[in-house]
N, C-alpha and C positions, 0 to 999 in steps of 0.2 A: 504494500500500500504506500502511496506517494507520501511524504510528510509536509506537504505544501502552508501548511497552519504553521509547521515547526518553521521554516525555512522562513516564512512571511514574516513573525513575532522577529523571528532573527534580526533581519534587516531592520525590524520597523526599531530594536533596543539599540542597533548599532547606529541608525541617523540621528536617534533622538538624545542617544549620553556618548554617543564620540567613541571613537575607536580604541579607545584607551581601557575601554570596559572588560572584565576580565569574562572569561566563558558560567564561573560558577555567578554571576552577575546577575545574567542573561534573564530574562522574564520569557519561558516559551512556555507554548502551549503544546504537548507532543500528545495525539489523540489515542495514545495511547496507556496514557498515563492520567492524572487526575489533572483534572483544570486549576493552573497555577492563574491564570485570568483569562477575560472572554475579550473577542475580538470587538472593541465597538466598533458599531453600523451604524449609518444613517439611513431613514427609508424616511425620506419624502411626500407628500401628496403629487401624485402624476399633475403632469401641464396635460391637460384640456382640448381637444380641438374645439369646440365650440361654446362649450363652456356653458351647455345649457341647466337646470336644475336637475334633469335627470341622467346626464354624463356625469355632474358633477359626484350625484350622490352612488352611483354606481363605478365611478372611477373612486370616489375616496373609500368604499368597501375593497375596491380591488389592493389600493395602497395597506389598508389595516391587515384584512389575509395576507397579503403577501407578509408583511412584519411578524405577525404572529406563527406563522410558518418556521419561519428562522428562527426564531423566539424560540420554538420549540425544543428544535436539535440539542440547546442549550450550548454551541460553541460562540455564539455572540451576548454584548451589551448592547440593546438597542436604545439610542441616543434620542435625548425630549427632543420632540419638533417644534418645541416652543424657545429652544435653546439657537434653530436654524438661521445663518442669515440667507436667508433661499426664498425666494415667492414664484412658486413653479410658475402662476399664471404669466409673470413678467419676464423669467428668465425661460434660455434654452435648457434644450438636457441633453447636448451632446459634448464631445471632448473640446470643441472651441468655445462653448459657451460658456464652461463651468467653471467657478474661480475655486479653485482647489484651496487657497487657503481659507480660505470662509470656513471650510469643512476640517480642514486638521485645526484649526483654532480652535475647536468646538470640540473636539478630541476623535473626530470620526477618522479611524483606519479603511474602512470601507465604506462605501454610498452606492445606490442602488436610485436609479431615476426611472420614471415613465411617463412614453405619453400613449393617453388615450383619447379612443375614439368610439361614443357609439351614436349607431346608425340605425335607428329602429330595435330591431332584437339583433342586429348583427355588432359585434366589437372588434375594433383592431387596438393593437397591445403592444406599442416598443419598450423591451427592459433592457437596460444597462448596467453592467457591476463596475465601480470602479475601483482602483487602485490611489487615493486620495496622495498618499506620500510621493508617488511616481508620477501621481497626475496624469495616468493612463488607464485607458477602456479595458479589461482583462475577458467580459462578455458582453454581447450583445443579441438578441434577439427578437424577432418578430413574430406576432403572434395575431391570427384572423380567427373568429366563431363565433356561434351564436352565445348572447350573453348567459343564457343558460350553464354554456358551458365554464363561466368565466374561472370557476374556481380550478376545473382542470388545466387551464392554461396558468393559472398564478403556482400551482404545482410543481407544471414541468419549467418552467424556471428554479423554481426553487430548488430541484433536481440538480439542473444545471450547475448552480452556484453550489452548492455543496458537493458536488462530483469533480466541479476545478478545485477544491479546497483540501480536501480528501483522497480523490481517486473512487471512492464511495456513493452508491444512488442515493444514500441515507436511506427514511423512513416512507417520502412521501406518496408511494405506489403501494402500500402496503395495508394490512387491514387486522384488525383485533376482533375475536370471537371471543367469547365471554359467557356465564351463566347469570342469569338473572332469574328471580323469583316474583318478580313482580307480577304476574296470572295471578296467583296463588300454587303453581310449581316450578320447579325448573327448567327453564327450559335455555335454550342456546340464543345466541343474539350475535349480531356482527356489525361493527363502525367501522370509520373511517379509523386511521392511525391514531388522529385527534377528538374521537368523539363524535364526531360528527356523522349525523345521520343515523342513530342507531335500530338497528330495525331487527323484529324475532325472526330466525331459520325454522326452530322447530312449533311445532304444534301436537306435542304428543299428549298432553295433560296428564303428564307426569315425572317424576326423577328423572332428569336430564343433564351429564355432566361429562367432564372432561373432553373437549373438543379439542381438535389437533387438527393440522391443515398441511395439506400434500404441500412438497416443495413449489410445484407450478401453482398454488392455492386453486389448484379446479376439484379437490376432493376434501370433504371433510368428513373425519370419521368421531366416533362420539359414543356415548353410552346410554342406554336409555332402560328404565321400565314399566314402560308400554304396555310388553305383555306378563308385566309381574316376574319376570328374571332381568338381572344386569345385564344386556344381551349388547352386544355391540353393531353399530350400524357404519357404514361407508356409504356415504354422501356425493352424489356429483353434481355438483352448485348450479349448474347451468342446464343439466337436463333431469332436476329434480329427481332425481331415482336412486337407488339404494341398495346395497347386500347386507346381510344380515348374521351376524356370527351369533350362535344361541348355543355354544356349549352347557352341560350341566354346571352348575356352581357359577361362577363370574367371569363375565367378560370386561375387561376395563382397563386404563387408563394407555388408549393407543397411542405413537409413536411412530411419524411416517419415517423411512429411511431417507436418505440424501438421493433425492435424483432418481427415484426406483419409485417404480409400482410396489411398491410394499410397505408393511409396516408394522413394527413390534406392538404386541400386547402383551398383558396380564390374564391366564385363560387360568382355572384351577380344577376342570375336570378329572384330573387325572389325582387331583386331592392337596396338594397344596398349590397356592398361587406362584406360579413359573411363568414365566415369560418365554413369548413365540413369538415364531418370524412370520409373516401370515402374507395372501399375496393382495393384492388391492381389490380382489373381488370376496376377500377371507377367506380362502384354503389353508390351512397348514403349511408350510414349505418346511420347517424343524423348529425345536426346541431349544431357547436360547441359554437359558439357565438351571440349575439341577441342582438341588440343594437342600438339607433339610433344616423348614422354617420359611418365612415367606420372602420372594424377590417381585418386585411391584413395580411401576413409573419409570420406566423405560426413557431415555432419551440419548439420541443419536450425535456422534462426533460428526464434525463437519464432513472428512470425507469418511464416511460411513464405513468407517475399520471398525470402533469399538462402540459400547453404550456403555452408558455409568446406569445405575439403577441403586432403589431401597433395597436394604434385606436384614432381618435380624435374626443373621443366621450365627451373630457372636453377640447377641443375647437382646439389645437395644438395638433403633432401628437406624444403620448409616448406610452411606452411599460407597457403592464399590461402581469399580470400574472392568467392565471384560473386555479381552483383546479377542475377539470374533476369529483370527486364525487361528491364535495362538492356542486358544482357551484362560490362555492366563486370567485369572481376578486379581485384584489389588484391591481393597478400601482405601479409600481416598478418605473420609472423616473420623475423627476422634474427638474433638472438642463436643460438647454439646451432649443435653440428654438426650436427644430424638434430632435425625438430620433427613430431611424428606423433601421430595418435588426438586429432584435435580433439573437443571436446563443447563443444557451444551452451551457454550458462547459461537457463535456465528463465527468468530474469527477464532476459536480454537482454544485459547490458550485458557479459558476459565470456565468454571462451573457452577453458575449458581442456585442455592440452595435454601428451604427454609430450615431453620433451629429454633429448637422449642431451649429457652432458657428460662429457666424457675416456672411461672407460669403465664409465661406471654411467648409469644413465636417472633420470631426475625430473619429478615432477608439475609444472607452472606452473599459471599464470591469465593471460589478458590481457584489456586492452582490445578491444573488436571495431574501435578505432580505431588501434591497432596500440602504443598506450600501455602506460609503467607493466605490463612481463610482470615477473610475481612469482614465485620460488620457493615449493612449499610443501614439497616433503619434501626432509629434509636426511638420512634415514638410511643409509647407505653400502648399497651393492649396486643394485637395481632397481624402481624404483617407476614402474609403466607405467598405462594404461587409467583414463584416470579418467571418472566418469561421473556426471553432480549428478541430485541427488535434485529430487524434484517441484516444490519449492516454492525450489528451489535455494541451500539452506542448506548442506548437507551434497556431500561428494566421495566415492563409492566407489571403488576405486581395487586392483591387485592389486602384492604387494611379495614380493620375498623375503629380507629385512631378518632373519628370524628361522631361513633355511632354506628350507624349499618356499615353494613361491609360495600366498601366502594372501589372500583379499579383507580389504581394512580401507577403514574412515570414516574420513573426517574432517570437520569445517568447514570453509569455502569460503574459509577466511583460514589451512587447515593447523593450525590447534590441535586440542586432543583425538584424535590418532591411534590407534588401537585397531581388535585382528583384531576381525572380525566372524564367523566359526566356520573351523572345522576336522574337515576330513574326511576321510576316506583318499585319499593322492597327492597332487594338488595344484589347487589355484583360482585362475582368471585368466580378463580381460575380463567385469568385472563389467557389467550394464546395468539401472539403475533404471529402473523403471514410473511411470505420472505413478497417482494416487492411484486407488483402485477404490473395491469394499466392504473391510472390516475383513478382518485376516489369520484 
């Protein structure tokens, strides 16, 4: 992955305290590490073509989305606009226009201009990122549709701008399914990345959980009982149809593999709960773990060599890890009374988990070398299921910190915590999608 953040912070410490500044000095941001500072932005209200009241108020929503977009990733500060000296309507927004120092006086590293245009139901959208110190355009973009679509298009920029920064699509293609109880049962629900839009998948009027989504998010598999056993279901989102796994004893908490038609479960016909390799229509393909005492919650390395999984097959319940050729196991936790709901990190190198300490639960992270396990939520009560976002910046995660149980983000290092909606009853077992089309 590029370290374009690291390298930008670089330059932006070496113009602003001189050359003389030693390396342990430095102020960077390396996205792979915790956020030593965020990059401040400017985002502007777009200039206008015609500037009539209903451009105006649908070009100044297109300016806030796009802000709050960014906002999100949590690699920026975004800068008051009350603080700007800029009046889109008077000024340009392109590279001969713009007076760059207006904007690094004001502390902006980065700015981000638009102009819009709409024309009935139809919009046109020019965005620009710039580079404020270098006083250079780094993207530009043009963008036509109908205004309907407008949030899609404020998206795929903001794609953009985070993939120059990164190397990374980020978040913003991607989608979170979720349990919610608000019917009066269980049942499955799917948003936007951010909330937005939340809408029910199932309709079974009854216990409905653990939802898991194929890497291409065209299949989601899940648990239900429906017909009065935990029976498991595979979902194809787009041509609503479904297989049906109904072993004797439990079907639960599935795990698609990387890039394959298939996908680990928890089955315990055979008498204790073990975990299978199943294929996407649920057949059998083999038995992944074998063990006396239960092994549960399956989830998959990136490139799909090993799974880490529950077992309290050494007395309490912690997370081991198998090497799928090898057979080897290793456990990976010791700290903690109870260590459960592992999620793979997207980029490999962490694991995170919830821990039951005394009598409240907590998110961690670990090493997949059994290293360095970090706290990240300290808020009293229960912070359980966490689950990383596509490009594995972010932790969705479900708490009831405020009351009912609600899903929140955070960053992969626990900063920025914040609900992400609220809807009648309550949300838990959140599960992000790796990136699709736009929301």
């Amino acid at each position: 992955m590029r370290r374009r953040i690291t390298l930008y912070i670089l330059i932006m410490s070496v113009i602003l305290l001189g050359p003389s500044l030693s390396a342990a000095e430095y102020d960077v941001i390396d996205i792979t590490k915790p956020f030593l500072r965020k990059i401040p932005l400017a985002v502007p209200e777009f200039k206008n073509a015609s500037g009539s009241g209903a451009e105006k108020q649908s070009s100044y929503k297109a300016a806030e989305f796009l802000s709050d977009s960014l906002d999100f990733t949590g690699y920026f500060k975004l800068l008051d606009r009350g603080a700007f000296l800029f009046d889109p309507e008077a000024s340009g927004v392109t590279l001969t226009d713009l007076n760059f120092p207006n904007w690094t006086v004001v502390g902006a590293e980065l700015l981000v201009t638009g102009y819009y245009r709409l024309d009935g139901d139809n919009i046109a959208i020019e965005l620009r990122l710039f580079d404020t110190f270098k006083a250079r355009r780094v993207l530009g973009k043009k963008y036509t549709g109908k205004l309907a679509n407008q949030r899609n298009i404020i998206l795929r920029f903001c794609t953009e701008v985070i993939k120059y920064l990164t190397g990374s699509e980020g978040v913003f293609g991607s989608k979170i399914a979720f349990v919610s109880n608000g019917t009066g049962n269980k049942e499955i629900y799917i948003s936007a990345f951010d909330g937005y839009n939340p809408r029910r998948l199932t309709t079974n009027n009854a216990i409905t959980l653990f939802p898991a989504w194929s890497s291409d998010s065209k299949w989601l598999a899940f648990t239900s009982y429906k017909a009065g056993n935990p029976d498991l279901f595979i979902r194809n989102l787009a041509a609503a149809r479904e297989s049906k796994v109904s072993k004797q004893g439990i079907n639960i908490t599935p795990a698609w593999a990387p890039g394959k038609f298939e996908l680990a479960a928890t089955l315990s016909f055979s008498g204790d709960q073990e975990i299978y390799l199943l294929t996407g229509s649920g057949k059998i393909i083999k038995r992944l773990t074998k063990s006396r005492g239960i092994d549960v919650t399956p989830t998959w390395s990136p490139d799909g060599k090993k799974i880490a999984f529950v077992s309290n097959r050494s007395g309490s319940a912690q997370i081991y890890i198998k090497d799928l050729a090898t057979g080897r196991v290793n456990r990976l936790t010791y700290e903690g009374q109870k260590n459960t709901q592992p999620s793979w990190s997207p980029r490999g190198d962490k694991i995170a988990y919830t821990s039951q300490m005394g009598g409240e639960h907590h998110i961690f992270t670990i090493g997949t070398d059994g290293q360095n396990p970090v706290q990240l939520t300290y808020e009293p009560r229960d912070n359980e299921s966490p689950s990383w976002s596509p490009d594995g910046s972010l932790i969705a995660f479900s708490s009831d910190r405020e009351g009912p149980n609600r899903i929140y983000v955070m960053t992969a290092f626990g900063t920025d915590q914040r609900r992400l909606l609220v809807l009648a009853g309550e949300q838990t077992n959140p599960k992000w999608s790796m990136n699709h089309q736009n929301n």
